[in-house]
C-alpha positions in Angstrom: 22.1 -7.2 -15.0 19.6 -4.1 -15.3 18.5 -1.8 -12.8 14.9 -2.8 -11.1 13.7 -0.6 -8.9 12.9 -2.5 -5.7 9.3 -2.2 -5.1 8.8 -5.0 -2.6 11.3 -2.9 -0.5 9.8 0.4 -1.4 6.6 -1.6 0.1 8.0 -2.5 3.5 9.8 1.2 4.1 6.5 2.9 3.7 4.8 0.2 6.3 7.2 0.4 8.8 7.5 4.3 8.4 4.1 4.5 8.7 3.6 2.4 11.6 6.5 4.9 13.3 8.7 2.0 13.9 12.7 3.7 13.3 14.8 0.9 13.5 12.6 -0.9 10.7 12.3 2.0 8.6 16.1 3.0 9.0 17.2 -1.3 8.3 15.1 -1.0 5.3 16.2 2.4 4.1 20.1 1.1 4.4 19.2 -2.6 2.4 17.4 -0.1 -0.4 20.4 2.3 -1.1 22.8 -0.5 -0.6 21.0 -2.6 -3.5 20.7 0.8 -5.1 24.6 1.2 -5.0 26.1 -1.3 -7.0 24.2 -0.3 -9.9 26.1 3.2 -10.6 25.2 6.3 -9.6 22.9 7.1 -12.7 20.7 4.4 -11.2 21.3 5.3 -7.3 20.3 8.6 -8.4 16.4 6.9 -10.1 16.6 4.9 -6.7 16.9 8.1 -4.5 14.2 10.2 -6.5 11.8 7.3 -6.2 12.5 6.8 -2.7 12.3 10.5 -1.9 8.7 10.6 -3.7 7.3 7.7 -1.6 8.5 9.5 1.8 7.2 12.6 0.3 3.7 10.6 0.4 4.0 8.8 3.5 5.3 12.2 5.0 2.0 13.9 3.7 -0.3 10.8 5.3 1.2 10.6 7.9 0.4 14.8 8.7 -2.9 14.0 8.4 -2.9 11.3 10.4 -1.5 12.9 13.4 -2.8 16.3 12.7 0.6 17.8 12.4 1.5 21.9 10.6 4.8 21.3 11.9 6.8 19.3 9.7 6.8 21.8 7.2 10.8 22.3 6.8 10.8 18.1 6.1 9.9 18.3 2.6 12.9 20.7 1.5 15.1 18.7 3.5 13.2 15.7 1.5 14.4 18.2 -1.8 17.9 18.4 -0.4 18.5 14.7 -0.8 17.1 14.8 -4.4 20.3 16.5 -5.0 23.1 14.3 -3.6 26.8 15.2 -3.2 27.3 11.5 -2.1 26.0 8.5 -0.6 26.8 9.0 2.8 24.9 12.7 2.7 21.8 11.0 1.2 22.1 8.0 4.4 22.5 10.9 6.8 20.0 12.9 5.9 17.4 10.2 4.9 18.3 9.3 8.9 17.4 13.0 9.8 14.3 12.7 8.3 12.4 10.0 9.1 13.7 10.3 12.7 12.0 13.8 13.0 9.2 12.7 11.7 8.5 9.3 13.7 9.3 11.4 16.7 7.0 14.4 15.8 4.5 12.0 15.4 5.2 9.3 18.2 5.3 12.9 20.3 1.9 14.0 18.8 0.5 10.5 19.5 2.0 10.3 23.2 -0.3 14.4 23.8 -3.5 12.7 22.5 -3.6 9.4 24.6 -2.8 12.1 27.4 -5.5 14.6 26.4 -7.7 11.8 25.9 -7.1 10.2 29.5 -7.5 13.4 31.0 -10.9 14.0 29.5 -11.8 9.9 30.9 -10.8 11.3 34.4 -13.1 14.2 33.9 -16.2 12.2 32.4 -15.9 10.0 35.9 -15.3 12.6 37.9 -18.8 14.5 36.6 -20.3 11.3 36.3 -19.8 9.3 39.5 -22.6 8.8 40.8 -24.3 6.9 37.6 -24.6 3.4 38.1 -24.4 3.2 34.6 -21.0 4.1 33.7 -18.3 1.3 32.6 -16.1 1.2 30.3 -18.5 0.5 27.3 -19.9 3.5 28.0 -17.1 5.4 28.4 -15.8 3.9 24.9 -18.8 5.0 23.3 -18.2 8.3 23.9 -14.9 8.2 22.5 -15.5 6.6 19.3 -12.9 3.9 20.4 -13.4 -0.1 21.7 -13.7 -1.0 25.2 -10.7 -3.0 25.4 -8.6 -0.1 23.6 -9.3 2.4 25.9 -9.1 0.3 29.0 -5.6 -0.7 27.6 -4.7 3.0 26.7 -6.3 4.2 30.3 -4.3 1.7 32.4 -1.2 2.9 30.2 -1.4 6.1 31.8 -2.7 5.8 35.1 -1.7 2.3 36.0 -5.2 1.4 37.1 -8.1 0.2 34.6 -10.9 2.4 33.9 -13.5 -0.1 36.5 -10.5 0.3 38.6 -10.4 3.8 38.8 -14.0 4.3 39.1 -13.6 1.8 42.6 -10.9 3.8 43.7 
């Protein structure tokens, strides 16, 4: 039976790396090489280049995503793999790889909401006394929905935003 490159899997890596879920990403990464595997190592080698070129792009997506410089020493680690001494090298570095970079950016996520809730505190604190300010408001100014920020406020602080404002 020939060699197809699995596409549909290919599909569901990239979505779950990009959605920064690791356990996903890594199951998927591990049913990829394992269908790669039985075809011969000419073929595991296609299946590695191809797979290194889509987390090439997610990698790159996902930097401007988060707004991250730092993940420069992941692309010739990405190289690295292209180059296989065996199977178990590629699985272990593949598993280096994506977890730096979901953490970076789960970490780089986590600073925002924080930066983020910190500048909500100091837009209620200068803004108290307007009857006016609610949530919607406060949304507004962030470019974000009501019940987003409310949810991402309470995350933080364990109060909603009208809670806080009370308090």
């Amino acid at each position: 039976q020939p060699f197809h490159y699995p596409l549909d899997k290919e599909r569901i890596f990239e979505e779950a790396l990009n959605s920064l879920n690791l356990d996903e990403t890594l199951r998927i990464l591990e049913d990829i090489i394992t269908t790669g595997y039985v075809y011969g190592p000419q073929n595991m080698r296609r299946l590695i280049l191809r797979l290194t070129a889509s987390l090439s792009s997610v990698v790159e997506n996902l930097e401007r995503t988060y707004h991250i410089s730092s993940m420069g020493d992941v692309i010739p680690m990405i190289l690295q793999v292209q180059n296989p001494e065996n199977i178990d090298g590629v699985k272990d570095l593949l598993t280096k790889i994506i977890s730096r970079v979901i953490s970076t950016c789960l970490e780089t996520k986590e600073e925002k909401h924080d930066q983020t809730v910190l500048q909500i505190k100091d837009l209620i604190a200068g803004d108290i006394r307007n009857f006016n300010l609610s949530v919607e408001s406060l949304a507004d100014e962030f470019n974000l929905t009501s019940s987003y920020i409310n949810r991402l406020f309470k995350q933080h602080t364990s109060f909603s935003i009208a809670g806080y404002i009370n308090k």
